[in-house]
C-alpha positions in Angstrom: -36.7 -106.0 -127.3 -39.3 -104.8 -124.3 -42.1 -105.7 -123.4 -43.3 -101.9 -124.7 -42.1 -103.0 -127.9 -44.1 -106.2 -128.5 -47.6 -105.9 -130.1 -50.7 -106.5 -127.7 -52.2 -109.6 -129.6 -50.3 -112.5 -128.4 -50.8 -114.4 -131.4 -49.2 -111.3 -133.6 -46.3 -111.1 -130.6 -45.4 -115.0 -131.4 -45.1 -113.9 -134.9 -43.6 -111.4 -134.8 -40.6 -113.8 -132.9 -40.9 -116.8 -135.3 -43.5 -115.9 -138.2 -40.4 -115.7 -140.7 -39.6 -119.5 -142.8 -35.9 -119.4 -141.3 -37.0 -118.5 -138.0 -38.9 -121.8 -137.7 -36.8 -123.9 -139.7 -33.9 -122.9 -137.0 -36.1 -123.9 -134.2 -37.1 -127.4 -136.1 -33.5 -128.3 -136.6 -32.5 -127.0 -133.2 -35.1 -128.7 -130.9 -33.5 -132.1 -131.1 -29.7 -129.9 -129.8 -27.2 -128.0 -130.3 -25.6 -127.7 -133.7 -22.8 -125.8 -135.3 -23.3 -123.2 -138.0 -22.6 -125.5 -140.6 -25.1 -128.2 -139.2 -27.6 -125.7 -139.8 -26.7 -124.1 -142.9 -26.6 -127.8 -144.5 -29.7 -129.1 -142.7 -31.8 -126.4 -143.6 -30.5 -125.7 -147.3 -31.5 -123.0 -149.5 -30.9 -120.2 -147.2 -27.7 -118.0 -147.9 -25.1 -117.4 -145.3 -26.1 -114.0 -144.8 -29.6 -114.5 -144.4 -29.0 -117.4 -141.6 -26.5 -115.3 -139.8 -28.9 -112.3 -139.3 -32.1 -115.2 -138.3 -29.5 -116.1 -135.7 -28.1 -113.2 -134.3 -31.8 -111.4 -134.5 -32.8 -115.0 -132.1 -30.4 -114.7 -129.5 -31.4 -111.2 -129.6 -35.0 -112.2 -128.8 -33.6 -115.1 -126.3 -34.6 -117.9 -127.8 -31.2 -119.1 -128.9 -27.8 -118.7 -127.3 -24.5 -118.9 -129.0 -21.2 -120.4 -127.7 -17.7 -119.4 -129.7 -15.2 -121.7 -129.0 -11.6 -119.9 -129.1 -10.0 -122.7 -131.8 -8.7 -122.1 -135.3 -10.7 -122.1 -137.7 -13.3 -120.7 -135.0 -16.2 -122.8 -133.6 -19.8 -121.5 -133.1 -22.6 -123.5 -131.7 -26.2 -122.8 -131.2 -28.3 -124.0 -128.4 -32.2 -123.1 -128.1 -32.5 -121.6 -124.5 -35.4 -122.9 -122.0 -37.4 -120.0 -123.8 -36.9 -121.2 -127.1 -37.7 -124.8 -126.1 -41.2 -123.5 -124.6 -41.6 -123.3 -127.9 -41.8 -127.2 -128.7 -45.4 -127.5 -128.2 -45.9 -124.9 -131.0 -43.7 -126.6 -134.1 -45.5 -130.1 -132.9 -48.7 -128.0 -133.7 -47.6 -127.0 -137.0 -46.1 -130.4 -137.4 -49.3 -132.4 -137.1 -51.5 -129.6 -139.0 -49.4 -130.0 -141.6 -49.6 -133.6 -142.0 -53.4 -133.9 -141.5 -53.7 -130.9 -143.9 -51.4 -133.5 -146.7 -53.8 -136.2 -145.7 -56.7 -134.3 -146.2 -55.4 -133.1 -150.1 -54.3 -136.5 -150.7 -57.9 -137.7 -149.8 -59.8 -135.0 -152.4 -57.1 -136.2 -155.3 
């Protein structure tokens, strides 16, 4: 992707990178390190291997993740988030604490 091809709204740029479930659920498992296919695949659960091996190529694509294969049989694949994709921290925190004040908030009106 260029910079040509990005949208001119920041906000709808961002989006556009991470605005898809997966995406962010990828990010949230892979802030804490690095973690093999199957680590993911298991942590985040109902996602099909297709589907998580398209959010993951389609990331490193974009930069935010980079993939090591390890020359071993059965082959060995891990997933790193790079120094881009760590920038965005401050951003799942965000979502983190909005979505527990927004629980708090509907547990209060019940």
């Amino acid at each position: 992707m260029t910079v040509d091809d990005l949208p001119s709204c920041p906000v709808e740029t961002t989006l556009s990178l991470i605005g898809d479930k997966w995406k962010v659920l990828i990010l949230r498992d892979l802030l804490p390190g690095t973690k093999r296919f199957g680590e993911l695949r298991k942590a985040i659960g109902r996602i099909s291997q297709k589907v998580l091996t398209e959010n993951l190529r389609q990331m490193e694509s974009d930069g935010l993740l980079s993939r090591k294969v390890y020359a071993e049989v059965p082959p060995r694949v891990e997933y790193t988030l790079t120094d881009l994709g760590m920038s965005l921290k401050p951003v799942l925190d965000a979502m983190k604490e909005w979505g527990d004040d927004y629980k708090r908030a509907i547990s209060a009106d019940e």
